[in-house]
MISELO-491507 format. One line per 3 residues: number of its first residue (from 1); for each residue x, y, z of N, C-alpha, C. Coordinates in Angstrom, 3 decimals. Atoms other than C-alpha are relative to their C-alpha. Layout:
BEGIN
NUM) X,Y,Z,X,Y,Z,X,Y,Z  ...
end
This chain:
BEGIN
1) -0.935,0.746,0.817,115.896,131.422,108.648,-0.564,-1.389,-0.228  0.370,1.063,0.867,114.682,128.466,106.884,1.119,-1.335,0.234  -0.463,1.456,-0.322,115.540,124.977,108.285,-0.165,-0.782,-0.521
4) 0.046,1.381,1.197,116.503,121.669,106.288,-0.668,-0.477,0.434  0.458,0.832,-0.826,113.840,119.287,106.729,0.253,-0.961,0.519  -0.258,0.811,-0.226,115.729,116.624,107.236,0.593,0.053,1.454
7) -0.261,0.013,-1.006,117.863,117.869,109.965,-1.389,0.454,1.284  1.345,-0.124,-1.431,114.314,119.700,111.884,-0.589,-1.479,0.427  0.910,1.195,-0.766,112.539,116.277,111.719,0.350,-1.224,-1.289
10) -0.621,0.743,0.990,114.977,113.408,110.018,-1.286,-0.813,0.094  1.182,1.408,0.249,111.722,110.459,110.602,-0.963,1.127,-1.387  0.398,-0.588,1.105,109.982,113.023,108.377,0.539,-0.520,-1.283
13) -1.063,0.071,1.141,112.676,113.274,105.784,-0.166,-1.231,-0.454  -0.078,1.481,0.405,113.008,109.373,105.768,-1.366,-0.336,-0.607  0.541,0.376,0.271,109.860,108.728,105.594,-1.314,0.784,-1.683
16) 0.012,-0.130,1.403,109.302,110.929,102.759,0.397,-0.329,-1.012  -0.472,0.845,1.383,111.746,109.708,100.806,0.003,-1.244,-0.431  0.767,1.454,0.184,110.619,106.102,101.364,-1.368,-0.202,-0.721
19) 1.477,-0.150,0.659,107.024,107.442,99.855,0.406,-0.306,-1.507  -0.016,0.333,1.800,108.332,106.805,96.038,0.241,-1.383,-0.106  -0.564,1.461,0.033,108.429,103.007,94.840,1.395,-0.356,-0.686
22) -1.009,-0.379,0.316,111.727,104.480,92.699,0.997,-0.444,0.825  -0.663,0.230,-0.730,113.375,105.033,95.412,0.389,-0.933,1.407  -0.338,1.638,-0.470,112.839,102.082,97.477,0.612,-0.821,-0.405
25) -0.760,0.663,1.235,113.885,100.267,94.390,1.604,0.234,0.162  -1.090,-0.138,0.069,116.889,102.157,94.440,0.348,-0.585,1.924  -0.470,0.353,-1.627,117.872,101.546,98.377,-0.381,-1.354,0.097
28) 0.204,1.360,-0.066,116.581,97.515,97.670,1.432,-0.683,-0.182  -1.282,0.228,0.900,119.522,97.618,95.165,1.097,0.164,0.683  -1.514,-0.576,-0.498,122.145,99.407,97.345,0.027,-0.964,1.405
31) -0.593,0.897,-1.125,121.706,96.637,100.131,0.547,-1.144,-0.487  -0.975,0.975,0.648,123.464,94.152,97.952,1.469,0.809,0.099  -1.098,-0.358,0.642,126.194,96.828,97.668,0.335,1.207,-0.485
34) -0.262,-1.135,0.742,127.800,99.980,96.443,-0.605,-0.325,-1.370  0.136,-0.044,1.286,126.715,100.736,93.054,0.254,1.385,-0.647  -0.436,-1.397,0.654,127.396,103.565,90.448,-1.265,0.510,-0.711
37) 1.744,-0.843,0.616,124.314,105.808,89.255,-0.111,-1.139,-1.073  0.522,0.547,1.836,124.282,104.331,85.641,-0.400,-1.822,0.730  0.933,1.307,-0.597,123.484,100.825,87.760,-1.206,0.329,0.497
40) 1.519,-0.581,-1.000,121.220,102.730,90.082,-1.330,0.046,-1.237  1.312,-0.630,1.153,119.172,104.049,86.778,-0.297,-1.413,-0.858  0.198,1.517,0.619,119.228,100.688,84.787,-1.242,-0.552,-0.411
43) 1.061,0.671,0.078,116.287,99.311,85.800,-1.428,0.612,-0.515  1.368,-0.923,0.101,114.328,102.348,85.109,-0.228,0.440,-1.152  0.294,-0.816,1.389,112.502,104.039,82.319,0.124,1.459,0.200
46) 0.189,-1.803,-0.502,113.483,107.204,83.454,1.836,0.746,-0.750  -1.550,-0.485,0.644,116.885,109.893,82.094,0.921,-0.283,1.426  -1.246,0.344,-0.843,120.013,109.753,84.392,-0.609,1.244,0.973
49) 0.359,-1.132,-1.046,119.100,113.660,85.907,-1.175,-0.604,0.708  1.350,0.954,-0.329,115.853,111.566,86.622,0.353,-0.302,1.305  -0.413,0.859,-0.850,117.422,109.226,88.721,0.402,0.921,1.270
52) -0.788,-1.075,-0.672,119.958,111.960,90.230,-0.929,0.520,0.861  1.244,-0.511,-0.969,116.830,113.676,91.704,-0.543,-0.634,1.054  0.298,1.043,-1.353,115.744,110.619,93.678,1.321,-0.242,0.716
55) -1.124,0.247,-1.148,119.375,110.193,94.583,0.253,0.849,1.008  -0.135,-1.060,-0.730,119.522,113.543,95.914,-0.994,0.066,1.087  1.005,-0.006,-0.916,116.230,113.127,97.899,0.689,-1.000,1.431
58) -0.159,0.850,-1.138,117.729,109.931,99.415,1.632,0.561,0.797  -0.646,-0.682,-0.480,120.697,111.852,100.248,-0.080,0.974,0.931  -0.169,-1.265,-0.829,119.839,114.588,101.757,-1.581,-0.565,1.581
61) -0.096,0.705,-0.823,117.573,112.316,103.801,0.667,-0.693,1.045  -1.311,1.052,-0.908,120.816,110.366,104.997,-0.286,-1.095,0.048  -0.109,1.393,0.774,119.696,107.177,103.435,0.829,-0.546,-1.072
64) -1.346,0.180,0.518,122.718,107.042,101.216,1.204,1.256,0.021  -0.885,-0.889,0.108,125.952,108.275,100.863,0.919,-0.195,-1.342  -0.291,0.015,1.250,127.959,109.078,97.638,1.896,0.471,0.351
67) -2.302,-0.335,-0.094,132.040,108.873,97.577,0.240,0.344,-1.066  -0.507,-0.138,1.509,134.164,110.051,94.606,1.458,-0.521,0.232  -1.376,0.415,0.853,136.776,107.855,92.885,0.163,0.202,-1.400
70) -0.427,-0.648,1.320,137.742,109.634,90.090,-1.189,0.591,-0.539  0.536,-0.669,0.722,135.316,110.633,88.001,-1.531,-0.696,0.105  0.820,0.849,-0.831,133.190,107.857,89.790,-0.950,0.249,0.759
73) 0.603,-0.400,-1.491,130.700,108.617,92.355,-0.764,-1.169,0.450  0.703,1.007,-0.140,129.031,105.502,93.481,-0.809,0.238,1.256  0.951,-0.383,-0.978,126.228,104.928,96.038,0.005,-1.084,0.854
76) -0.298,0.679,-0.829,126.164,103.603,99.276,-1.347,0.116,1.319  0.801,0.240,-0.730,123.310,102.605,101.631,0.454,0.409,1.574  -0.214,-0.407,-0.792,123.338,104.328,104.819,-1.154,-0.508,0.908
79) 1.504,0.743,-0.777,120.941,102.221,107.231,-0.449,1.288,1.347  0.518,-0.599,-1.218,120.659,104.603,110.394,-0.840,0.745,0.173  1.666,-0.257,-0.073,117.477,106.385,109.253,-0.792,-1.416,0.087
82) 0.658,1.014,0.350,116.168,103.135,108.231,-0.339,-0.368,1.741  0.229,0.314,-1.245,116.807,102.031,112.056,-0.622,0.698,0.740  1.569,-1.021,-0.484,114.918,105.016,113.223,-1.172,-0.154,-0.483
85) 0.874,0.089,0.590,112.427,104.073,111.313,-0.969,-1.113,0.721  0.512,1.549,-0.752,112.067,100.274,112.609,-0.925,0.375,0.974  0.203,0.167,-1.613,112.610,101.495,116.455,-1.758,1.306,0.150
88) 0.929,-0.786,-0.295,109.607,104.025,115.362,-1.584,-1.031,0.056  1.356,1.054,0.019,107.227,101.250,114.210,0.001,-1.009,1.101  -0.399,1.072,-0.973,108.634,98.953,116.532,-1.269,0.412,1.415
91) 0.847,-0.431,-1.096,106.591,100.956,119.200,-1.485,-0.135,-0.093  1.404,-0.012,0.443,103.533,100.954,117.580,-0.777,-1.766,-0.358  0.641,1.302,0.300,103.393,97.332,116.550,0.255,-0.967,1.669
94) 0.096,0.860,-1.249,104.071,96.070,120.316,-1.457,0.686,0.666  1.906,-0.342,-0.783,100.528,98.506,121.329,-0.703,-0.559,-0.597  0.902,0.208,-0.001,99.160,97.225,118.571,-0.314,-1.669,0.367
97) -0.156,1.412,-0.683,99.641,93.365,119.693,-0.367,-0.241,1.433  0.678,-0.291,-2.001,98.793,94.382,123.262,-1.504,-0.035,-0.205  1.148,-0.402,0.546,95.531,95.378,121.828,-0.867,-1.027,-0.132
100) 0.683,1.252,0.981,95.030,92.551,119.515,-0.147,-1.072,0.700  -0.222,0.828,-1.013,95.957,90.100,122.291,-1.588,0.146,0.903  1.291,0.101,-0.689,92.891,91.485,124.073,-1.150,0.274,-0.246
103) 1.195,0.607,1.125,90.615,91.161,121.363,-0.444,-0.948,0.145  0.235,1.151,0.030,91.597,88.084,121.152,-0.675,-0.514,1.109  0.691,0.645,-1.259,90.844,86.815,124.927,-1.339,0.602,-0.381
106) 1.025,-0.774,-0.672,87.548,89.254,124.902,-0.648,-0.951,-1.307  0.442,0.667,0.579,86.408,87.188,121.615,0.172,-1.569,0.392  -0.056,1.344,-0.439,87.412,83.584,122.785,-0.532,0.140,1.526
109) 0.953,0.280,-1.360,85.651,84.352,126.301,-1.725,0.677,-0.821  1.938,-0.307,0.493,82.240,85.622,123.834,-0.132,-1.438,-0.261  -0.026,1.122,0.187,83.146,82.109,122.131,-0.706,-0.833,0.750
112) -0.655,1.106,-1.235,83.540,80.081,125.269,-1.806,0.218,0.533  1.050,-0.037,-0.541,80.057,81.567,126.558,-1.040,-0.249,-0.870  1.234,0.302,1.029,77.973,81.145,123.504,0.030,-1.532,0.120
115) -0.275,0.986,0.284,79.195,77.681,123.624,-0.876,-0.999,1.096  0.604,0.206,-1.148,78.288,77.053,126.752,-1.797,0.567,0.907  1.590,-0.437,0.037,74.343,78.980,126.528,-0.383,-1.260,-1.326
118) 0.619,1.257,0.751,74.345,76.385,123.578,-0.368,-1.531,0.514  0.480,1.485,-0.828,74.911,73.374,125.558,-1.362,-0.001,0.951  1.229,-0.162,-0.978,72.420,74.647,128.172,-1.652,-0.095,-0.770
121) 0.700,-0.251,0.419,70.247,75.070,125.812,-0.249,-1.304,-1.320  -0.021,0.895,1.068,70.347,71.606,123.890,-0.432,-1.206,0.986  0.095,0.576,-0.867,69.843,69.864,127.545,-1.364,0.342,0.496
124) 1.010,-0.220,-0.919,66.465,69.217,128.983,-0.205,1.141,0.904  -0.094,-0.438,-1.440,65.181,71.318,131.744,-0.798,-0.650,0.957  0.367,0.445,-0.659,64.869,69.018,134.233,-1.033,0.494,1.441
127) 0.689,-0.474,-0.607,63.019,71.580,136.398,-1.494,0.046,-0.773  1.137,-0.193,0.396,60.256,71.948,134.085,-1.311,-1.509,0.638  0.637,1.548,-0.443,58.874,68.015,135.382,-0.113,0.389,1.778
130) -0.175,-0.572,-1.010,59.566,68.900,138.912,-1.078,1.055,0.551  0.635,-0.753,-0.247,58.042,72.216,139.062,-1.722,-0.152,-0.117  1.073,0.113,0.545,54.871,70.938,137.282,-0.588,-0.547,1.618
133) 0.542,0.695,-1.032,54.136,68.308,140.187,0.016,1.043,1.454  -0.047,-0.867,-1.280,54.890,71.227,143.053,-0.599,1.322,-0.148  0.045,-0.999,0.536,53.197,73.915,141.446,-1.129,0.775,1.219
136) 0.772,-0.362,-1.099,51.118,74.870,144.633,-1.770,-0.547,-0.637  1.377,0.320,0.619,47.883,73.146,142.260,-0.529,-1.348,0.996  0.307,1.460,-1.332,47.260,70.594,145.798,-1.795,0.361,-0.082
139) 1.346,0.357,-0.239,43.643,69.937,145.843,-0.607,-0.823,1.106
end
């Protein structure tokens, strides 16, 4: 029997239907606010069934929800994929900062030592005078 994808694996779902710049567009729009399709479509060069199709995607996602007043149906931003979404990246951007963090030290201690073979290396070597006069050359 053939399972919705949204309910087998909703971060899927979401993050499919976040793949169109359409429908981002549309869910930019619906965080100001309910709106009614013929707003939703507006901005677009596209027909109304057009639109309907991305609405239905973000629907059946569970990134909006659609009420009927009268003859009305307006659209309504449903954040709680969205927040699955965050708490998914959320995980990934604290490893990768862990990471980057020890980049960073492992490049500012290459820094720190080049810096410091430079100075050494801009300073006399006061052994070279030294060694000359002790060089076991006693006659």
């Amino acid at each position: 029997m053939p399972t919705n994808s949204a309910s087998a694996d909703p971060l899927s779902a979401t993050f499919s239907a976040l793949a169109d710049p359409t429908r981002r567009a549309i869910l930019a729009r619906l965080v100001r606010g309910e709106a009614p399709v013929t707003e939703l479509a507006a901005p677009f060069e596209m027909s109304l069934p057009a639109v309907s199709k991305h609405l239905k995607v973000l629907e059946r996602a569970g990134l909006i929800e659609r009420s009927r007043h009268a003859q009305w149906r307006p659209c309504r931003l449903a954040p709680a994929p969205l927040k699955e979404v965050a708490d998914w990246v959320e995980r990934y951007r604290q490893l990768w900062e862990e990471r980057l963090d020890r980049l960073d030290a492992y490049l500012g201690g290459l820094q720190l030592r080049a810096a410091t073979d430079r100075r050494h290396e801009d300073q006399p070597d006061r052994r070279d005078g030294i060694e000359g006069a002790h060089d076991g050359n006693r006659h």
